[in-house]
C-alpha positions as CSV (number, residue, x, y, z in Angstrom):
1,X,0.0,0.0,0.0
2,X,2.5,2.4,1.0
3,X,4.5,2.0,-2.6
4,X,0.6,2.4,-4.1
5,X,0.6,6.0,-2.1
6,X,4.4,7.0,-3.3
7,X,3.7,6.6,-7.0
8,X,0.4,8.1,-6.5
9,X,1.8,11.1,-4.9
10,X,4.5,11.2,-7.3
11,X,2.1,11.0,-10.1
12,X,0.1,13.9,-9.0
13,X,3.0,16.3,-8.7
14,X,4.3,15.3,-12.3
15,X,0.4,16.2,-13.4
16,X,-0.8,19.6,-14.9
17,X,-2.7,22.0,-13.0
18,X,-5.7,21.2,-14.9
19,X,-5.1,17.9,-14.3
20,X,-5.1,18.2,-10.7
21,X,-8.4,20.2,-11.2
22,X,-10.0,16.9,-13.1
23,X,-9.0,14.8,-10.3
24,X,-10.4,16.9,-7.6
25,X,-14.0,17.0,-9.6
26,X,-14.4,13.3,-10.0
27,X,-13.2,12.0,-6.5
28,X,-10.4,10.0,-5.7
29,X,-9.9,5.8,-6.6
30,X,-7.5,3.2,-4.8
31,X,-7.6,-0.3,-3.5
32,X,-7.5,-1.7,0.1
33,X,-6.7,-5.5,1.0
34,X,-8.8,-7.9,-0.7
35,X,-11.5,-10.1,1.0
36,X,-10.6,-13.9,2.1
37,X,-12.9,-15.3,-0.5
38,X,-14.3,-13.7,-3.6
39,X,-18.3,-12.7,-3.3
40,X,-20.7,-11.8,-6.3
41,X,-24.5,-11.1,-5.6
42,X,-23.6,-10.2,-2.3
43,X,-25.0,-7.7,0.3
44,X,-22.8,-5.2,2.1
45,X,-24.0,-3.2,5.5
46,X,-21.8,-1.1,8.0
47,X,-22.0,-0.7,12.1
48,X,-19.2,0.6,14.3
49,X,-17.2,1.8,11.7
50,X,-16.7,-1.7,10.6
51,X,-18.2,-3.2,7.1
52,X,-19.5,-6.8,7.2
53,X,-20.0,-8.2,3.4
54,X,-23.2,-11.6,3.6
55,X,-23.9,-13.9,1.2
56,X,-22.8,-14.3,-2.6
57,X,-21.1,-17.4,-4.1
58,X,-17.9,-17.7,-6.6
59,X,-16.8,-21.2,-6.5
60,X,-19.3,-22.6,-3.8
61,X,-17.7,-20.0,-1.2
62,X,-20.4,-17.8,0.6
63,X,-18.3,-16.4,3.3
64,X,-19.5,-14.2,5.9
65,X,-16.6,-11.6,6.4
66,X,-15.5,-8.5,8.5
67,X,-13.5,-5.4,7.2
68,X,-11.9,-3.2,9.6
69,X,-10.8,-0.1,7.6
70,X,-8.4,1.6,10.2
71,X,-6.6,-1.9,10.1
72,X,-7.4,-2.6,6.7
73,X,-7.8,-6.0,7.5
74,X,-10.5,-8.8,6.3
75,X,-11.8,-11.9,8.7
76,X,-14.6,-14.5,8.7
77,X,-16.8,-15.2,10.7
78,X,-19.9,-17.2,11.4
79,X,-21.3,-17.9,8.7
80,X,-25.1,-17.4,8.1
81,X,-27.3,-21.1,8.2
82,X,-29.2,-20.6,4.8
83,X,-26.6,-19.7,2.3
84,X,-27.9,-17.5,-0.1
85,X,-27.3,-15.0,-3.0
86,X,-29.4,-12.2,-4.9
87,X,-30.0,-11.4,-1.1
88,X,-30.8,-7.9,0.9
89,X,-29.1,-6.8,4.1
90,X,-29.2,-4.0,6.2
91,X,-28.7,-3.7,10.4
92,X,-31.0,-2.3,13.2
93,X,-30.0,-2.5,16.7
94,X,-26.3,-4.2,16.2
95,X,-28.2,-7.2,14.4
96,X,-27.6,-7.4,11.0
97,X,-30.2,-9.3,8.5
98,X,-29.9,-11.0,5.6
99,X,-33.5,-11.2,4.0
100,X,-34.6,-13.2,0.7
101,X,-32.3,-14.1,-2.5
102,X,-31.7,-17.6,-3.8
103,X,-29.6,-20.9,-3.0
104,X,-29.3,-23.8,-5.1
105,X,-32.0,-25.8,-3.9
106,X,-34.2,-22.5,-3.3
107,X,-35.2,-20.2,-6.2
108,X,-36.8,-18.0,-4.1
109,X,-36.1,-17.3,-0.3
110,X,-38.6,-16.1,2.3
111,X,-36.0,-16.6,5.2
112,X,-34.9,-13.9,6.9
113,X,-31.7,-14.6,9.6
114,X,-30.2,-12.0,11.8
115,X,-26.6,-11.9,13.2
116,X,-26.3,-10.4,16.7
117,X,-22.7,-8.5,16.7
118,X,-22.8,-9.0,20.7
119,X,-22.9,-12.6,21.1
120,X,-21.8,-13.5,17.5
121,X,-24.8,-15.7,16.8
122,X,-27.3,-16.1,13.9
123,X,-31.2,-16.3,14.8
124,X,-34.2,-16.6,12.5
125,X,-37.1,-14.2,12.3
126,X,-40.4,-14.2,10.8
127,X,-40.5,-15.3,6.9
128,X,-40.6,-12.5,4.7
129,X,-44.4,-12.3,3.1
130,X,-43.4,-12.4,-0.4
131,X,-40.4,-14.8,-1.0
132,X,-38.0,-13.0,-3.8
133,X,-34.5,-12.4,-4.9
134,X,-32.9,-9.5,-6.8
135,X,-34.3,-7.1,-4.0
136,X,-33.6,-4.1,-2.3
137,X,-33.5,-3.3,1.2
138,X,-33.3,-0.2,3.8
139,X,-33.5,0.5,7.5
140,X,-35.4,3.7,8.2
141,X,-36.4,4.9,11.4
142,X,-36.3,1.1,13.4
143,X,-38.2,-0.3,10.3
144,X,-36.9,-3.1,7.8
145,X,-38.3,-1.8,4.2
146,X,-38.0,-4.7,1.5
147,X,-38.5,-3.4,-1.6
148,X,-39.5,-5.1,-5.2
149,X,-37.4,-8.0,-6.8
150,X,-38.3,-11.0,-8.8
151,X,-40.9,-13.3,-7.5
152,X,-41.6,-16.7,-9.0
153,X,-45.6,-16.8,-10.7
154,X,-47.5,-19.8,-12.0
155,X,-47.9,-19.5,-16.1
156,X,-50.5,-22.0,-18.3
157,X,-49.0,-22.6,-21.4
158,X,-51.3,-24.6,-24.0
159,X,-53.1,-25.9,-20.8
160,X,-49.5,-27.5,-19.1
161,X,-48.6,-25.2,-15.7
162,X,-45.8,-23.5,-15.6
163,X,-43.6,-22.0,-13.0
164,X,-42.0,-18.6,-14.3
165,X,-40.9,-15.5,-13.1
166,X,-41.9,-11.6,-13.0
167,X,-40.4,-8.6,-11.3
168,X,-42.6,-7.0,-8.8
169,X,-43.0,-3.6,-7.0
170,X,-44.0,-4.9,-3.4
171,X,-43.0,-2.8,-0.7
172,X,-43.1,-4.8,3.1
173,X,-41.9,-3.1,6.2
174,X,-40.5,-5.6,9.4
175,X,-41.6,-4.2,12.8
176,X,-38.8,-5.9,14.9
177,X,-40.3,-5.0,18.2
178,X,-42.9,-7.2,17.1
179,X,-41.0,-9.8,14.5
180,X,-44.0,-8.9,12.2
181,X,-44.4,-7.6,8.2
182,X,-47.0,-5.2,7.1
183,X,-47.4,-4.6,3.2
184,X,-47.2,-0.9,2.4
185,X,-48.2,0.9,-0.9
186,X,-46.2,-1.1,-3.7
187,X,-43.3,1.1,-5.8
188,X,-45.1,2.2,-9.5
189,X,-42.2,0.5,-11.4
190,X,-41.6,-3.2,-10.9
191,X,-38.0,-4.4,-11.4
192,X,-34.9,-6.4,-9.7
193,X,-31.6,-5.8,-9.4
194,X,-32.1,-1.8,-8.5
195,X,-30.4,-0.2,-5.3
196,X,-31.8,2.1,-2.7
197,X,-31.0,4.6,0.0
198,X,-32.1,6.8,2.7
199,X,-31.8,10.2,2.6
200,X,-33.7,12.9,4.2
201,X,-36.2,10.5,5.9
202,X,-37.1,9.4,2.7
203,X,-36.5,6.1,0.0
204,X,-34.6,6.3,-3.1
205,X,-34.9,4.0,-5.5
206,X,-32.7,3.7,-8.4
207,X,-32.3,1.8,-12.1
208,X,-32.7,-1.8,-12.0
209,X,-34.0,-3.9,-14.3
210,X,-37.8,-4.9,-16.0
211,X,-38.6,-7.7,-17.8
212,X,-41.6,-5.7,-19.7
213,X,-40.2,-2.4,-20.9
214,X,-36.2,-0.6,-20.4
215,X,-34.0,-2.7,-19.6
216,X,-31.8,-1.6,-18.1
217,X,-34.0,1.0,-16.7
218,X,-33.4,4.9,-15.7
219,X,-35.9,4.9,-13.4
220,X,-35.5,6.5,-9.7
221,X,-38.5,7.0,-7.5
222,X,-38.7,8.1,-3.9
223,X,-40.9,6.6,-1.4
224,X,-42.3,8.6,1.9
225,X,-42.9,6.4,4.5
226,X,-45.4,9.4,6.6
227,X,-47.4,9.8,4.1
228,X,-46.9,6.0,2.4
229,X,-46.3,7.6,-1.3
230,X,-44.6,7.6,-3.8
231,X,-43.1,10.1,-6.3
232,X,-41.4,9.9,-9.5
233,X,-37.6,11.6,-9.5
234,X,-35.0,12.9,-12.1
235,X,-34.1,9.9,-14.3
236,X,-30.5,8.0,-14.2
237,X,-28.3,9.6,-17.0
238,X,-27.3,6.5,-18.0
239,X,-29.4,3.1,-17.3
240,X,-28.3,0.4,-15.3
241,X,-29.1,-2.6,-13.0
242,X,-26.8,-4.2,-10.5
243,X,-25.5,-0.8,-9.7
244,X,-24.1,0.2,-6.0
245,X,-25.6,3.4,-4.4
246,X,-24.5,5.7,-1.6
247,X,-24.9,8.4,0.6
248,X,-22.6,10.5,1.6
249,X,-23.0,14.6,2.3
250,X,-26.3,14.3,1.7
251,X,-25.5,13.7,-1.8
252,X,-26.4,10.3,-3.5
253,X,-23.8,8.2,-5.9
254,X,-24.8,6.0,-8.9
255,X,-21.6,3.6,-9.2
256,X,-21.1,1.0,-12.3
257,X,-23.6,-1.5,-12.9
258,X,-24.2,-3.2,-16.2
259,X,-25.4,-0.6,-18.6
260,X,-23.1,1.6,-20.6
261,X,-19.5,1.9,-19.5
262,X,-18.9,2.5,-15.6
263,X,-20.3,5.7,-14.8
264,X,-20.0,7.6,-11.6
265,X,-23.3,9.7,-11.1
266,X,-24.5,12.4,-8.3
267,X,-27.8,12.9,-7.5
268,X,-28.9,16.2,-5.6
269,X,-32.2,15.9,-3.7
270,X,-32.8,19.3,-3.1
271,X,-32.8,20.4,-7.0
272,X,-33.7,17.1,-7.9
273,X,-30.7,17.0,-10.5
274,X,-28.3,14.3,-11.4
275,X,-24.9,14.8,-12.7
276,X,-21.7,12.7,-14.3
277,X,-18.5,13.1,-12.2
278,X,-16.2,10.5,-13.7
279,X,-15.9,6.8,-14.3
280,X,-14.8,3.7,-12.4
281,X,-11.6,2.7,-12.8
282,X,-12.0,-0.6,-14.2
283,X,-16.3,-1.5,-15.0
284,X,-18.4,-4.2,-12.5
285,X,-21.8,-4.8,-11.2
286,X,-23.0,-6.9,-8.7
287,X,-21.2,-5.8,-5.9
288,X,-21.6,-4.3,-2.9
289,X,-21.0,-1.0,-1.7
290,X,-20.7,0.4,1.9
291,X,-19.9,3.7,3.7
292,X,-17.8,4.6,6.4
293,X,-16.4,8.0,7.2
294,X,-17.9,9.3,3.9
295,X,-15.5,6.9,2.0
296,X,-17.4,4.9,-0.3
297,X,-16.2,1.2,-0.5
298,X,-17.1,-1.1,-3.5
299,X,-16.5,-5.0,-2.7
300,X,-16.1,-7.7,-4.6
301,X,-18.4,-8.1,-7.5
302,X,-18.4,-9.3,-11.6
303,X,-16.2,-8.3,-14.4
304,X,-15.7,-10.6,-17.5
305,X,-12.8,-11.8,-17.9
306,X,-11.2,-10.6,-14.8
307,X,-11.2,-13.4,-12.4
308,X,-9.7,-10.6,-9.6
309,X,-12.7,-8.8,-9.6
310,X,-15.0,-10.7,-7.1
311,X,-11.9,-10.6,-4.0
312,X,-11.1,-7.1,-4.7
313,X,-12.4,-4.0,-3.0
314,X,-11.9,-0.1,-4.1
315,X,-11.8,2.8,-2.3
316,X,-13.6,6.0,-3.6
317,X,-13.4,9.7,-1.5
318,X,-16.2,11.7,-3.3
319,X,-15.2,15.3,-4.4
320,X,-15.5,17.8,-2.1
C-alpha cells in the first residue's frame, strides 16, 4: 500500500494543474486488501465503523466476512445457516439481517436470519411475506423496508402449468419489536436488481431492471414512509441494474452496474438534479457497496474476464 501511495503522490506532482483540477471534480480511486474469499451477488452493510459483506457465491464459497478499515484487514466469521445469494441486508440495533435471494435448492427465499454483533450468533425471524430475490433493502427509522425483486408466478402454457418469473414492485416493512411484516403501498415500477437509500427520511430507488419495458432502466422513485407515497424523480443519466448506491454529504452516488460503460453519477435531492462526475476505474456490477467516514467502498463483485474482480475492494473519496 504504501509504494501504491508513493507513486500516487509522485504522479500527482508530475500532473498539470488542470489535471489536478480533473482529479479533484471526479473524487479519488484506490484499493484496500482484498476479501478472504471472492463474493458476487452479495449484500454489504456497515455498524461501528466496521463493514461486514453476507452472502454471494464464486466457486461454492459464501463467506460471511468482517473489514476493519483503520486496520485494513478482512476476517470470517460465522457464517449465516441458509446460504444464499441475490440477497438484501441491512442492520437495526447491532443485528444485521440478511432477507430473501436464492440458493441452489431454493429459487426464491422467504427466510430472513439476523446476526447479533454482541454474542456473535445467527437467529431466524419471521419469513418474509413475499419470497423473492434480486431485492432491495433499507433501515429507516427502526423499520426493515424490503422493496421489489423477482418473484416466481405460476404461467399456463397450451393448458401445461408453468412456474416462471416476473419482477414485482411490493414494498413490506418488518416491525422488529414485534417480529411482524406489514405490506405498504407497492413502488409504481416493478424491477430487480435496482439499489436504494435513505436520505432525508425518505427512500430512493434507483435503475434496475424490468422484464416488460427498459431494460436496463433509468428509473428513480422516492418513497415517503409518513405519508406512504410515492413520487417519481429525475431519471439515471445512464441506465443500469446491479448498480451500487451511496450516501454521503447528503449527496447520492450511482456507481457502475451493467449498462453503458462504468459511470460515476451524483444525485442532488434538493434540485432534484443528477450529474456525471467520472468513471470507475475498471467496470463491474453486482457488488456491494458500503460507507464509512464518507468513504465509499465497492467489494467484490463481476467483471468478464477478470477473475480478480470478485476478491477485490476499491476505495472511492467523493469530491469535495
Amino acid at each position: 500500500m504504501l509504494s501504491i501511495a508513493i507513486y500516487t503522490l509522485s504522479l500527482i506532482m508530475a500532473c498539470s494543474p488542470s489535471l489536478i483540477c480533473e482529479q479533484e471534480a471526479q473524487g479519488y480511486w484506490s484499493q484496500v486488501a482484498d476479501m478472504n474469499t471472492p463474493h458476487q451477488c452479495h449484500a454489504a452493510v456497515v455498524v461501528n465503523g466496521k463493514i461486514y459483506v453476507v452472502g454471494g457465491f464464486w466457486m461454492d464459497n459464501f463467506e460471511f466476512e468482517e473489514y476493519n478499515p483503520e486496520t485494513d484487514k478482512w476476517r470470517i466469521l460465522p457464517n449465516m445457516p441458509t446460504r444464499r445469494l441475490f440477497l438484501g441486508a441491512t442492520t437495526l440495533q447491532n443485528r444485521i439481517y440478511a432477507i430473501g435471494g436464492m440458493s441452489d435448492s431454493v429459487e426464491y427465499h422467504s427466510t430472513i436470519e439476523a446476526y447479533d454483533l454482541t454474542n456473535n450468533t445467527w437467529s431466524k425471524f419471521a419469513d418474509l411475506p413475499t419470497a423473492r430475490n434480486r431485492l432491495a433493502t433499507v433501515a429507516l427509522s427502526g423499520k426493515i423496508y424490503a422493496i421489489g425483486g423477482m418473484m416466481p408466478v405460476e404461467t399456463n402454457y397450451q393448458g401445461i402449468p408453468e412456474r416462471n418469473y416476473q419482477d414485482t414492485g411490493i414494498v413490506e416493512v418488518y416491525d422488529q419489536a414485534e417480529n411482524l411484516w406489514t405490506t405498504k403501498e407497492g413502488m409504481p415500477t416493478p424491477r430487480h436488481g435496482h439499489s436504494a437509500v435513505v436520505v432525508n427520511n425518505k427512500i430512493l430507488v434507483i435503475g434496475g431492471f424490468q422484464l416488460e419495458g427498459s431494460w436496463p432502466t433509468a428509473t428513480v422513485e422516492e418513497y415517503d414512509p409518513i405519508e406512504d407515497k410515492w413520487t417519481q424523480k429525475a431519471a439515471l443519466p445512464t441506465p443500469r441494474g446491479f448498480l451500487g448506491a451511496a450516501v454521503v454529504k447528503g449527496y447520492i452516488y450511482a456507481i457502475g452496474g451493467r449498462g453503458r460503460g462504468a459511470p460515476v453519477e451524483r444525485y442532488d435531492s434538493e434540485a432534484d438534479e443528477w450529474e456525471r462526475i467520472g468513471t470507475m476505474p475498471e467496470w463491474r456490477n453486482r457488488f456491494a457497496i458500503a460507507v464509512v467516514d464518507d468513504i465509499i467502498y465497492v467489494i467484490g463483485g463481476e467483471e468478464t474476464g477478470d477473475p480478480q474482480i470478485p476478491l477485490s475492494v476499491l476505495r472511492y473519496e467523493p469530491p469535495r
